[in-house]
C-alpha beads as a LAMMPS data file, in Angstrom:
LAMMPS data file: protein, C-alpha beads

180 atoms
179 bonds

1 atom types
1 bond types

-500.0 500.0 xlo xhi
-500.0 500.0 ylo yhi
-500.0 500.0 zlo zhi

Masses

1 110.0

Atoms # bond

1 1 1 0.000 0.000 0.000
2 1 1 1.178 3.486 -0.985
3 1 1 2.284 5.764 1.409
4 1 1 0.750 9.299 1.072
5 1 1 1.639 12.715 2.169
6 1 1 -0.790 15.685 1.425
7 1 1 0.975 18.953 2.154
8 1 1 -0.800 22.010 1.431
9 1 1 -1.131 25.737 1.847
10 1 1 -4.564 27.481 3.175
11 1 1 -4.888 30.963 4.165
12 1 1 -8.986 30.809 5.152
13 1 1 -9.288 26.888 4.723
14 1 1 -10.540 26.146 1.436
15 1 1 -7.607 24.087 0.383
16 1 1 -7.046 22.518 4.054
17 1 1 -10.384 21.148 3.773
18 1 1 -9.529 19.418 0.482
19 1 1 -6.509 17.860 1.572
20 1 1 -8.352 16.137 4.416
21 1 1 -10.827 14.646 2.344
22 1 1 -7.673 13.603 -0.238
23 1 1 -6.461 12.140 3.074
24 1 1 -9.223 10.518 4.097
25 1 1 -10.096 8.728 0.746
26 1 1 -6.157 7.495 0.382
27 1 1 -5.737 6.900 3.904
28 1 1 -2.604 9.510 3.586
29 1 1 -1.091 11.997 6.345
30 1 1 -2.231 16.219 5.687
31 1 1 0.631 18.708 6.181
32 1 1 0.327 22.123 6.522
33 1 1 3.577 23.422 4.183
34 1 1 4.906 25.794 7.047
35 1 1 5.497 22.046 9.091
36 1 1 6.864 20.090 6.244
37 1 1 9.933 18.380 7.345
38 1 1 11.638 18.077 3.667
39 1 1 14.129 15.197 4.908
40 1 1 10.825 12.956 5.577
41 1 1 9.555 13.443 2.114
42 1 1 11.360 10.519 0.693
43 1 1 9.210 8.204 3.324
44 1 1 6.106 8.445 0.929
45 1 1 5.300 6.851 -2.048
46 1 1 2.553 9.858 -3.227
47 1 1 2.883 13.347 -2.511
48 1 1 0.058 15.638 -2.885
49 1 1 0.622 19.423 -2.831
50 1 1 -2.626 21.678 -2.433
51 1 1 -2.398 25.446 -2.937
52 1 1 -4.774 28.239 -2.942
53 1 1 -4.240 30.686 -5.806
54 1 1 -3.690 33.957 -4.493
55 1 1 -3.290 36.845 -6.884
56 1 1 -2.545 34.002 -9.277
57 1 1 0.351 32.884 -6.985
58 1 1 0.998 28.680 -6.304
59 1 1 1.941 28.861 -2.474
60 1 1 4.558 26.516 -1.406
61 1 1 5.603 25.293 -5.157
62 1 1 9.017 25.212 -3.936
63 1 1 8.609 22.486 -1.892
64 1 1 8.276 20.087 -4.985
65 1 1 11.222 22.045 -6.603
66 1 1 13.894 22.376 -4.340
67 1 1 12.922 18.654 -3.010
68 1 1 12.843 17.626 -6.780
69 1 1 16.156 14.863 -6.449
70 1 1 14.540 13.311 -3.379
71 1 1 11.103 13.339 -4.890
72 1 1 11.632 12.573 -8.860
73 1 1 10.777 8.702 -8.497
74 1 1 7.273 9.374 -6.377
75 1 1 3.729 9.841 -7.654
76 1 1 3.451 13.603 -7.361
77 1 1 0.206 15.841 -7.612
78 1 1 -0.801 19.373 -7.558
79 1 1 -3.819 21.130 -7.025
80 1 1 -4.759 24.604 -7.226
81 1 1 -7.555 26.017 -5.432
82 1 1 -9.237 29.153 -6.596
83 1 1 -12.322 30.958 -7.396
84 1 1 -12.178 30.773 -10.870
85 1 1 -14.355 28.444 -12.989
86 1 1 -11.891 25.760 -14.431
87 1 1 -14.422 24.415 -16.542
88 1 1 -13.357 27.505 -18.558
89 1 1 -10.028 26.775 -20.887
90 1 1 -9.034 30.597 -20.385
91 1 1 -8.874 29.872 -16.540
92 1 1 -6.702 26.374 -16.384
93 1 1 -4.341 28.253 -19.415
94 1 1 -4.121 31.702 -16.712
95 1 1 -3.330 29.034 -14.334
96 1 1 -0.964 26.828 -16.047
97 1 1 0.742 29.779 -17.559
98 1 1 1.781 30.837 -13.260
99 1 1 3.033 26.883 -12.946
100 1 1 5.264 27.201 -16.254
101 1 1 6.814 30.362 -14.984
102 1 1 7.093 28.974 -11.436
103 1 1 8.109 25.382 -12.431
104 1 1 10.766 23.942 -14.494
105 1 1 9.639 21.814 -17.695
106 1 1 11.344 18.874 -16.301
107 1 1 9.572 18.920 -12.729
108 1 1 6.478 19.902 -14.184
109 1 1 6.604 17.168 -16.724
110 1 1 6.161 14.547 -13.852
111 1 1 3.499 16.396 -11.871
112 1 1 -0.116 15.535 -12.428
113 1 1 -2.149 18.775 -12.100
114 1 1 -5.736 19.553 -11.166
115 1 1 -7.719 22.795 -10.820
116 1 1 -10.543 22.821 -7.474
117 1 1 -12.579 25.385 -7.206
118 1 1 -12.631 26.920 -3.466
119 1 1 -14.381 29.640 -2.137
120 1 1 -14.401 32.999 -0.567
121 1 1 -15.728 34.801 2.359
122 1 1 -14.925 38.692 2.335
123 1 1 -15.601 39.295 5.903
124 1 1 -12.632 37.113 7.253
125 1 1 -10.251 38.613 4.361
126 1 1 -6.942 40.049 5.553
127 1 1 -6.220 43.752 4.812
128 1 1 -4.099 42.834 1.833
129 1 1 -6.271 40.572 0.452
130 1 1 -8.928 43.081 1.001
131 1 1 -7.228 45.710 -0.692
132 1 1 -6.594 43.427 -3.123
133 1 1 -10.043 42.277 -4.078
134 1 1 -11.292 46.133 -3.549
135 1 1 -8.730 46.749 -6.662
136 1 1 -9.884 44.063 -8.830
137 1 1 -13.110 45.052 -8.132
138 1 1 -12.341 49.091 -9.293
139 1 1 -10.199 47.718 -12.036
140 1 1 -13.310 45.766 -13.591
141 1 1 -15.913 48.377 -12.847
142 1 1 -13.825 50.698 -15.420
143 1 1 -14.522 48.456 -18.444
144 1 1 -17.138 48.701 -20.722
145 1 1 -20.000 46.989 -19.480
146 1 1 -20.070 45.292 -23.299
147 1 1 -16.569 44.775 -22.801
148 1 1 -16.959 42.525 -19.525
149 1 1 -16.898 38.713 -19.809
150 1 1 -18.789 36.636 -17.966
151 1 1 -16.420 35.889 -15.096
152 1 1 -15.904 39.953 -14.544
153 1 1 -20.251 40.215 -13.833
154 1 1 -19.658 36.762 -11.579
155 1 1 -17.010 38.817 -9.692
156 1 1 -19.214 41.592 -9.252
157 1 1 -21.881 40.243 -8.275
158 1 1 -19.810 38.065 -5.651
159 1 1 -18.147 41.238 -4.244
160 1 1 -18.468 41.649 -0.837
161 1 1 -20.167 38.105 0.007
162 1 1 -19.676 34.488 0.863
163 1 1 -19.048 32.195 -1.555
164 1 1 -18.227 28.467 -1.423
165 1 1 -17.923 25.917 -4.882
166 1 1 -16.370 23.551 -2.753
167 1 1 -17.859 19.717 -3.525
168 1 1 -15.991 16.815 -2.318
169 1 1 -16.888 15.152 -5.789
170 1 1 -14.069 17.271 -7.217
171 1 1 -11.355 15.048 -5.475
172 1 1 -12.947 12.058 -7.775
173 1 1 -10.177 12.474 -10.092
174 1 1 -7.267 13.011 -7.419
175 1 1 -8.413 10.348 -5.900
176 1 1 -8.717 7.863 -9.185
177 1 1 -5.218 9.183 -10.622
178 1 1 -3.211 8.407 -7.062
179 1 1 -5.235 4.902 -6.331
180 1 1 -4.053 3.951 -10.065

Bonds

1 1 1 2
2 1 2 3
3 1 3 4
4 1 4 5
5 1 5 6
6 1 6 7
7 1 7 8
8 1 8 9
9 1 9 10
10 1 10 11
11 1 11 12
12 1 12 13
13 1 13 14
14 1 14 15
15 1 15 16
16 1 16 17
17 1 17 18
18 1 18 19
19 1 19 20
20 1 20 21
21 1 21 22
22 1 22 23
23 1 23 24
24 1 24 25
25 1 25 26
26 1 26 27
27 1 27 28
28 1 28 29
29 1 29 30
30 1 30 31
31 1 31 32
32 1 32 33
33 1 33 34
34 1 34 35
35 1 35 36
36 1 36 37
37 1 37 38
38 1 38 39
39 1 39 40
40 1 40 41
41 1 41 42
42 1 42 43
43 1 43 44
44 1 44 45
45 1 45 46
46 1 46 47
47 1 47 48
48 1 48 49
49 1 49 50
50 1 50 51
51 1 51 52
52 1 52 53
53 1 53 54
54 1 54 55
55 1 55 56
56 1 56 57
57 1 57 58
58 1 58 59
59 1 59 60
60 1 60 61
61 1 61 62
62 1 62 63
63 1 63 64
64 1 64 65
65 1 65 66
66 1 66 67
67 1 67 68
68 1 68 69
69 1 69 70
70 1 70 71
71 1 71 72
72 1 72 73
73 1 73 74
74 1 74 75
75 1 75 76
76 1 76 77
77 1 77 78
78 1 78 79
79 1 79 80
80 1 80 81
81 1 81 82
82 1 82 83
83 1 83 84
84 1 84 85
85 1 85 86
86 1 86 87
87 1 87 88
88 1 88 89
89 1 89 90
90 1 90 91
91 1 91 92
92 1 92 93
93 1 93 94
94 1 94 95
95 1 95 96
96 1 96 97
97 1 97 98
98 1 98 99
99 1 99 100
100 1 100 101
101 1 101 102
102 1 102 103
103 1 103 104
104 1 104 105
105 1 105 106
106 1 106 107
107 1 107 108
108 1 108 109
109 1 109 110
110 1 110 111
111 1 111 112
112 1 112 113
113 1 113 114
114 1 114 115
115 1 115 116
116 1 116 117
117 1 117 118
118 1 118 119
119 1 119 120
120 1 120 121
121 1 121 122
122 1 122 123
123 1 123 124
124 1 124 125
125 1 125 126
126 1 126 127
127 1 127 128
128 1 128 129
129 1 129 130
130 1 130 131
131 1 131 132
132 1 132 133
133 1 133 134
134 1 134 135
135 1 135 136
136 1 136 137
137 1 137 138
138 1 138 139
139 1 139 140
140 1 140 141
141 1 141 142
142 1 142 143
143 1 143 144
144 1 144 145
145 1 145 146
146 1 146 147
147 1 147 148
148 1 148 149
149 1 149 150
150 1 150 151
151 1 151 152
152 1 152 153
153 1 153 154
154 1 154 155
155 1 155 156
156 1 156 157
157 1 157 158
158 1 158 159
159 1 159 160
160 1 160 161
161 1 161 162
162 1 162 163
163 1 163 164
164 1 164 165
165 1 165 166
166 1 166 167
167 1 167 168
168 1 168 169
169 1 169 170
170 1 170 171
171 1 171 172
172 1 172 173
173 1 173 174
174 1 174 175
175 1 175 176
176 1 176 177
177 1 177 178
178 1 178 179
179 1 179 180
């Protein structure tokens, strides 16, 4: 039986949440990234790295890269977790375009990815990722109402509120891809 590790990165608990129920389908250990010990990464067989996007940026990535040697013969998996709708092509290529920069082709050749969509609750937002959404938010509002996709009204219309797409369904494939 494999041996699995699920480290991951959560700010408000989206991504945490998904790692235990990885965990608890595979029998695996969770990790939160700022406890990873990197010398016990080569006890596992599977290593699952969970990160919530923020500003488009793959938390704890480096991990997986600096560990590469040690971890280049396991099973190794990353998911994002975001907001966006990844049944959307332009969302998984914003995403995977942040992995190529952040990832070497080599390392990222051997990592199986998948895209989760989290959630977002505005009252237990930090300053900066207050600020943050308050910008998007003005930066959007300045288009052309004609000129605004889809996911720019969703945003919107979000603003200020909670949101949650999380389904434990969407570990199916996580789940199927490790277990094979």
């Amino acid at each position: 039986m494999s041996k699995v590790l699920i480290i991951y990165y959560s700010v408000y608990g989206t991504t945490k949440k998904y790692a235990e129920w990885i965990a608890q389908e595979l029998n695996g250990e969770t990790c939160d990234i700022k406890n990873v010990n990197p010398h016990s990464l080569g006890n596992y067989n599977i290593i699952v790295l969970g990160s919530g996007l923020y500003a488009g940026v793959i938390q704890g990535i480096n991990i997986i890269v600096k560990n590469y040697n040690v971890l280049k013969d396991k099973k190794l998996i990353l998911y994002t977790c975001g907001l966006a709708d990844y049944k959307k092509t332009e969302n998984i290529n914003n995403v995977k375009k942040r992995i190529e920069k952040k990832i070497p082709e080599n390392i990222r050749n051997s990592i199986k990815i998948f895209y989760l969509r989290g959630g977002i609750n505005y009252k237990e937002l930090n300053l900066k990722h207050k600020i943050m959404m308050w910008f998007m938010k003005k930066m959007i509002m300045k288009k052309d109402s004609k000129k605004m996709d889809e996911e720019d009204k969703e945003f919107l219309e979000s603003y200020g509120k909670k949101i949650d797409f999380m389904d434990k369904n969407n570990i199916a494939e996580i789940i199927t891809y490790c277990t094979n």
